[in-house]
N, C-alpha and C positions, 0 to 999 in steps of 0.2 A: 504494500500500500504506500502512495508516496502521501509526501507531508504535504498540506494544503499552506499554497503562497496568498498570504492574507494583505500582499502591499497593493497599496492602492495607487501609490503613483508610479512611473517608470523611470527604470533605475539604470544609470547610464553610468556603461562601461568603461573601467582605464586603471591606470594604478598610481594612487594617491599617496602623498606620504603626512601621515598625523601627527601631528604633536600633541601632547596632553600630560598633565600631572597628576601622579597618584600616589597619596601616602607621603607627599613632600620630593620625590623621585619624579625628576622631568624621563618623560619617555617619549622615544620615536616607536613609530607605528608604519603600518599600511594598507589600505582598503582597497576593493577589488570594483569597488559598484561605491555609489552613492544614488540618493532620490533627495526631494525637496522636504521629504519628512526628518532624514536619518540616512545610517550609514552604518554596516558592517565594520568593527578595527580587528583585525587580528593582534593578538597579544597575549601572555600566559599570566600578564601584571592587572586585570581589569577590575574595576573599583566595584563593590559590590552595588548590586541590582537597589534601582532606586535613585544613587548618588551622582549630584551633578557636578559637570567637569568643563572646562575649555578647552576645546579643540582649535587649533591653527592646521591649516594646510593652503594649498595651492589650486586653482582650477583655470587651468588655461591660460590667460593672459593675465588672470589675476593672483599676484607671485602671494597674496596674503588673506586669508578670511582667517577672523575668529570667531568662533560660535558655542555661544552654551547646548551643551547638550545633556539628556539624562538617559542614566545605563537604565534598557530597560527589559536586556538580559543578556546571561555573561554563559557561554560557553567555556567548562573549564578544561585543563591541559592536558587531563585523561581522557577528557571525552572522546567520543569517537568523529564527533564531526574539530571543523579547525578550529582553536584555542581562539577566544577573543570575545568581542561584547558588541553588541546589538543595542547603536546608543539614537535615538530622538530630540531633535534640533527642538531647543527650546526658544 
């Protein structure tokens, strides 16, 4: 049985690189997709579910966006799909 895709807007392909703080630890990241709601980070450092964070990255001609976002669920390192969080543009 596959897993039902519950995104509502369309999620456009490339490969991002993320900035974000967690626990006082600056980390780099990188996402495979983003949409206008949120964005996939892969990471095995993701802040628990709930807690919000600021993201910096790049999209094209624009070398800088920052944007509040909240985790609002973290795949973790064992898991069997890839390490990382599931965060929404606040």
């Amino acid at each position: 049985m596959t897993k039902v895709d519950r995104r509502v807007s369309k999620r456009i392909l490339g490969k991002y690189e993320i900035n974000f703080i967690n626990e006082g630890d600056y980390l780099i990241s990188f996402s495979k997709d983003i949409s206008v709601d949120g964005m996939f980070i892969q990471t095995e450092n993701a802040p628990p579910v709930g807690e919000l964070t600021k993201l910096t990255f790049s999209i094209g001609d624009i070398e800088q966006v920052s944007v509040d976002a909240k985790v609002v669920w973290v795949n973790q390192p064992d898991a069997t799909a890839d390490p990382g969080m599931g965060v929404q543009f606040v």
